[in-house]
C-alpha positions as protocol buffer text, in pm:
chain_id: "A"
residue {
  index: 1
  type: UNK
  ca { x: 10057 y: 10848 z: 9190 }
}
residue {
  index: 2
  type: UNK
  ca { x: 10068 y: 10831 z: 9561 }
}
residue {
  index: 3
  type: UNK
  ca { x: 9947 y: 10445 z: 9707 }
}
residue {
  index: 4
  type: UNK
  ca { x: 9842 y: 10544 z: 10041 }
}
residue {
  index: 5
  type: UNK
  ca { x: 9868 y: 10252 z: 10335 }
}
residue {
  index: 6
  type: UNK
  ca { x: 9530 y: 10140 z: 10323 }
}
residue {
  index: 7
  type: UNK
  ca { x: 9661 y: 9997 z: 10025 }
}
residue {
  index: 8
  type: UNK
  ca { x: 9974 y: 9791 z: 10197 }
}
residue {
  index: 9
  type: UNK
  ca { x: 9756 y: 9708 z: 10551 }
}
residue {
  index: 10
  type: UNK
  ca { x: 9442 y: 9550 z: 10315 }
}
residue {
  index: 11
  type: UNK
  ca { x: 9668 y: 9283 z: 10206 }
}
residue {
  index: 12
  type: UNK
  ca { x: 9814 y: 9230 z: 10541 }
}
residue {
  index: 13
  type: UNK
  ca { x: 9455 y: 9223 z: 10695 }
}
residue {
  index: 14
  type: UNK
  ca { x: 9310 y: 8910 z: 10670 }
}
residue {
  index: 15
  type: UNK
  ca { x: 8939 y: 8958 z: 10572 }
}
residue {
  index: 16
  type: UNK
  ca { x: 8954 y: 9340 z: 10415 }
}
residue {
  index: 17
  type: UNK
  ca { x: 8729 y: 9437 z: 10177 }
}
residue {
  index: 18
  type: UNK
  ca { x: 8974 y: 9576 z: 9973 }
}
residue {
  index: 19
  type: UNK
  ca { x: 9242 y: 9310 z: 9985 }
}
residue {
  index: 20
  type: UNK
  ca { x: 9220 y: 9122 z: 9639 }
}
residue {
  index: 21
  type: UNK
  ca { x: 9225 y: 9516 z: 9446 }
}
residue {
  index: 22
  type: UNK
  ca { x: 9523 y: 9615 z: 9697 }
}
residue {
  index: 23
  type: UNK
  ca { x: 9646 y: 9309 z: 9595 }
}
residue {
  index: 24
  type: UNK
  ca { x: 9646 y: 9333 z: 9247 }
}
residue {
  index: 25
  type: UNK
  ca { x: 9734 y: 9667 z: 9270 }
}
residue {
  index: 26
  type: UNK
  ca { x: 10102 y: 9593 z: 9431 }
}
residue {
  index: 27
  type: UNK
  ca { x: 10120 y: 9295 z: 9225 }
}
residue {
  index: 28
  type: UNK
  ca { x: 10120 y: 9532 z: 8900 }
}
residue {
  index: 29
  type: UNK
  ca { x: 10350 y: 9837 z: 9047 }
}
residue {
  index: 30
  type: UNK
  ca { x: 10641 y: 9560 z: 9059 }
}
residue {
  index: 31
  type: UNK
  ca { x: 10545 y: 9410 z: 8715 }
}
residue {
  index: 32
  type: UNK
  ca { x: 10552 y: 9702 z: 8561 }
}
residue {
  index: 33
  type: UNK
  ca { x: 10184 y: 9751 z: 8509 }
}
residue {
  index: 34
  type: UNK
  ca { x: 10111 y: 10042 z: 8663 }
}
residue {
  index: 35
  type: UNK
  ca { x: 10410 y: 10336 z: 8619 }
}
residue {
  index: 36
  type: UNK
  ca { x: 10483 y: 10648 z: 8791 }
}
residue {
  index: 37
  type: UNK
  ca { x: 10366 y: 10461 z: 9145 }
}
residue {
  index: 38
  type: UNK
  ca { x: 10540 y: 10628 z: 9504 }
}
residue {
  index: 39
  type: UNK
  ca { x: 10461 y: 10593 z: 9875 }
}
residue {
  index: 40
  type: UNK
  ca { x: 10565 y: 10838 z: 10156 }
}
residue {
  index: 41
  type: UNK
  ca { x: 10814 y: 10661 z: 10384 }
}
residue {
  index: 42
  type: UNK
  ca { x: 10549 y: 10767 z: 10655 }
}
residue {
  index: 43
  type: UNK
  ca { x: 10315 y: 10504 z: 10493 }
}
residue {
  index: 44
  type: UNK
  ca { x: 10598 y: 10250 z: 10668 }
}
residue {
  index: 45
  type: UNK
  ca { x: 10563 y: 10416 z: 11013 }
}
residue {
  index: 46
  type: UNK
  ca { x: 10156 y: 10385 z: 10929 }
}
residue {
  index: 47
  type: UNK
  ca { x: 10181 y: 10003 z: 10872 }
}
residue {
  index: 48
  type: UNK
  ca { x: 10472 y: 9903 z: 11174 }
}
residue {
  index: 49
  type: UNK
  ca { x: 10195 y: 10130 z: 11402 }
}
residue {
  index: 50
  type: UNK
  ca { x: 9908 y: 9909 z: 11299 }
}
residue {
  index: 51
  type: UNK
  ca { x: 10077 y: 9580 z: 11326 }
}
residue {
  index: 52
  type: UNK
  ca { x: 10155 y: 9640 z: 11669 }
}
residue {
  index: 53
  type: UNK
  ca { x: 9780 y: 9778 z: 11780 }
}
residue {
  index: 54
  type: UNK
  ca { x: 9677 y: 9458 z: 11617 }
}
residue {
  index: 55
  type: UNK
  ca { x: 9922 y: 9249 z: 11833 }
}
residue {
  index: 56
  type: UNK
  ca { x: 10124 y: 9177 z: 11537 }
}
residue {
  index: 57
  type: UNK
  ca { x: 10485 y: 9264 z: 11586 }
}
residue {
  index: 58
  type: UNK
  ca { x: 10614 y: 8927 z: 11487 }
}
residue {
  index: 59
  type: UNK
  ca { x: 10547 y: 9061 z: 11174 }
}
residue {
  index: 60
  type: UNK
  ca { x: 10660 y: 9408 z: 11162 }
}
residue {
  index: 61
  type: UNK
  ca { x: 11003 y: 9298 z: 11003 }
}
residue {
  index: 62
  type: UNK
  ca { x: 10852 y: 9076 z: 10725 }
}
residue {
  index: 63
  type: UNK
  ca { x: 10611 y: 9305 z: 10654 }
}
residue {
  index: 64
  type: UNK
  ca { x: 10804 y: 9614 z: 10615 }
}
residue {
  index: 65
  type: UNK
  ca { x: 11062 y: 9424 z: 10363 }
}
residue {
  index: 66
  type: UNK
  ca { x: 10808 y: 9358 z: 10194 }
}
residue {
  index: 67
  type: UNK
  ca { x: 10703 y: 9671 z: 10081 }
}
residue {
  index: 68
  type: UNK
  ca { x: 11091 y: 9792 z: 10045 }
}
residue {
  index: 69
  type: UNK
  ca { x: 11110 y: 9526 z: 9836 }
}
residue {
  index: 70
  type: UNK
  ca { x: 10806 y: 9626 z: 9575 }
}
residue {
  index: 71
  type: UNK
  ca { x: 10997 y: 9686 z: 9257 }
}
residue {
  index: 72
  type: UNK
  ca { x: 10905 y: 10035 z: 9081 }
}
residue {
  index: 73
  type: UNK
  ca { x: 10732 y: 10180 z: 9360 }
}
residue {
  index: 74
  type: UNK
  ca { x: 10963 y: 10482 z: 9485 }
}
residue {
  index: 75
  type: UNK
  ca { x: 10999 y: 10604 z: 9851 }
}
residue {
  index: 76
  type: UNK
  ca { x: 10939 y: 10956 z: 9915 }
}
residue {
  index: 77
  type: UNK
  ca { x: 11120 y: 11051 z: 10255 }
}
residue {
  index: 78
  type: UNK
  ca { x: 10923 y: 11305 z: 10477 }
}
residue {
  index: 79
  type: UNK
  ca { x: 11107 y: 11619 z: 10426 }
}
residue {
  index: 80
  type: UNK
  ca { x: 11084 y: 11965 z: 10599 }
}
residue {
  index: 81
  type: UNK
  ca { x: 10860 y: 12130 z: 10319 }
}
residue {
  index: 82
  type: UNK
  ca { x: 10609 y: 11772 z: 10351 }
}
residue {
  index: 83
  type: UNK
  ca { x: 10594 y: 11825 z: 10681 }
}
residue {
  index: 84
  type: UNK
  ca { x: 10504 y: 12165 z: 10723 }
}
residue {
  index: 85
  type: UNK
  ca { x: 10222 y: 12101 z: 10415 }
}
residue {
  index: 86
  type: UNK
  ca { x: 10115 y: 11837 z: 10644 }
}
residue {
  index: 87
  type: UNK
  ca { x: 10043 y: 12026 z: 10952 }
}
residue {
  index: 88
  type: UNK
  ca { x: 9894 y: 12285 z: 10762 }
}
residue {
  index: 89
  type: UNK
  ca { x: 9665 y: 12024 z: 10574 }
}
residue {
  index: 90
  type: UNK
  ca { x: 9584 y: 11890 z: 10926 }
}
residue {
  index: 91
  type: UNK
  ca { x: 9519 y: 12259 z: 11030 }
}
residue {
  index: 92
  type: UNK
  ca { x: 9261 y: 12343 z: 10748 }
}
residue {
  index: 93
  type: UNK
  ca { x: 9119 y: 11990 z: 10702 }
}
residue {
  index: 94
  type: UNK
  ca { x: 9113 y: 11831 z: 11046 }
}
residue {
  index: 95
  type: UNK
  ca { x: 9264 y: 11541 z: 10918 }
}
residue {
  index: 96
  type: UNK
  ca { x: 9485 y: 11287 z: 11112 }
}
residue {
  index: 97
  type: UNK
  ca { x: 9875 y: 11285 z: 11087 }
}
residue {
  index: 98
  type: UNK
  ca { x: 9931 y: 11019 z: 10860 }
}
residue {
  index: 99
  type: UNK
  ca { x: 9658 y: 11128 z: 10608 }
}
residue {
  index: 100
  type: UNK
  ca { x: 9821 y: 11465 z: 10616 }
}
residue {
  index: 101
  type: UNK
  ca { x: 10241 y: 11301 z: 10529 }
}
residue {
  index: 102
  type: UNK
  ca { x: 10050 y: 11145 z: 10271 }
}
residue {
  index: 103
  type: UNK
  ca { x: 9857 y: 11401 z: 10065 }
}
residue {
  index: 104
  type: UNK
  ca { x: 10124 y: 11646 z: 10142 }
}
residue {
  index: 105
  type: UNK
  ca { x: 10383 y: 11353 z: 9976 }
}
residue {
  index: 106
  type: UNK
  ca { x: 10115 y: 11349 z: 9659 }
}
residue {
  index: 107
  type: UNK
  ca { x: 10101 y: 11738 z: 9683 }
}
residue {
  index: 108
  type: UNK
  ca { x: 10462 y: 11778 z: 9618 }
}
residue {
  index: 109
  type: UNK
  ca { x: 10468 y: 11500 z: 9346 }
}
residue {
  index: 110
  type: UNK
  ca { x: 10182 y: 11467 z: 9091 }
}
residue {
  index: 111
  type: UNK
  ca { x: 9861 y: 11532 z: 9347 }
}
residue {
  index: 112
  type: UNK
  ca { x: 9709 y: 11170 z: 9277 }
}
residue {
  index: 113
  type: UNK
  ca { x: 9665 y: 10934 z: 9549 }
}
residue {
  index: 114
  type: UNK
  ca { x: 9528 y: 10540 z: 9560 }
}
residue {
  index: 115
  type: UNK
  ca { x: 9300 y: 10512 z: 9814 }
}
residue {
  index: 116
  type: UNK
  ca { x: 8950 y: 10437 z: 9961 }
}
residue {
  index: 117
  type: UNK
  ca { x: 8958 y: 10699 z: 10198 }
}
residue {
  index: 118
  type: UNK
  ca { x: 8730 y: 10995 z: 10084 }
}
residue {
  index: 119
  type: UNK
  ca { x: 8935 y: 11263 z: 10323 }
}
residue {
  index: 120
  type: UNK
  ca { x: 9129 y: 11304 z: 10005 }
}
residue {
  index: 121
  type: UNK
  ca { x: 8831 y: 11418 z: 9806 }
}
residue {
  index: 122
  type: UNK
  ca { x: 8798 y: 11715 z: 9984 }
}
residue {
  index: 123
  type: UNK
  ca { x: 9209 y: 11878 z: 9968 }
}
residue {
  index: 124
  type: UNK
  ca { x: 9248 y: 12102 z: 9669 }
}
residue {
  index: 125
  type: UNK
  ca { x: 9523 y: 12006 z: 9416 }
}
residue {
  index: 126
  type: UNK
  ca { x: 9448 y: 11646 z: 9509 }
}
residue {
  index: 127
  type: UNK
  ca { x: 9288 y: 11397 z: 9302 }
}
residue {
  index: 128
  type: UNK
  ca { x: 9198 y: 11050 z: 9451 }
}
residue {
  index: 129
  type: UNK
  ca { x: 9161 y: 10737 z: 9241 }
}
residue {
  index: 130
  type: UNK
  ca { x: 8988 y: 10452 z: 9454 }
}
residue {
  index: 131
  type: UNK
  ca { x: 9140 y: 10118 z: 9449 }
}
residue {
  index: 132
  type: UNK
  ca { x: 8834 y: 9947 z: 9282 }
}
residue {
  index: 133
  type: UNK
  ca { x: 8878 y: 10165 z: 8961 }
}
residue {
  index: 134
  type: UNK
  ca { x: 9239 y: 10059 z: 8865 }
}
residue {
  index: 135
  type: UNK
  ca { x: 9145 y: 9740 z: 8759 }
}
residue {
  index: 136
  type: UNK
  ca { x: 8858 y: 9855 z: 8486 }
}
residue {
  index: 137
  type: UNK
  ca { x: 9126 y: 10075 z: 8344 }
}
């Protein structure tokens, strides 16, 4: 399954609501917890862009080895066929760039993504799991 940034930036954010399940979350993909767990390489691009709108490029560095460094959690590299799904997807569902690299990543994988954002409820072949329901399971 596809963790989607809002995952990675709610434990860099100081006070997001999601932070202790994004947390835990990460935390279990590099135990071991939680199997078959992948990220688009575009997620990277998603969190170094908004470090810097935030005035945080001190911490792009850190935060990007970091998340290279989460242990079981494979990088997908944005390839020619993900990027035409994506500007397709952003063609039929309005969506922005990044939420397109990222459901076209999951759409060429297993179609599941982690996430809060409910843009991914509405892309056929794509089943969203929210953060807040991985730890009940």
């Amino acid at each position: 399954m596809l963790i989607e940034s809002d995952t990675f930036i709610a434990t860099i954010k100081e006070n997001d609501r999601l932070r202790d399940d994004a947390a835990y979350i990460i935390s279990a993909i590099h135990k071991g917890e939680i199997t078959g767990a992948y990220a688009s390489s575009a997620a990277l691009q998603e969190v170094i862009f908004w470090l810097l709108k935030e005035n945080r490029a001190a911490e792009v560095v850190t935060a990007v080895s970091s998340l290279l460094d989460i242990r079981n959690l494979e990088w997908i590299n944005v390839s020619k066929e993900i990027c035409l799904n994506a500007a397709a997807l952003i063609e039929e569902y309005q969506m922005g760039p990044f939420d397109a690299y990222h459901a076209a990543t999951a759409l060429s994988m297993d179609g599941r993504i982690i996430s809060s954002d409910h843009i991914f409820d509405k892309i056929k072949n794509i089943e969203r799991i929210d953060q807040k329901s991985i730890r009940l399971k």
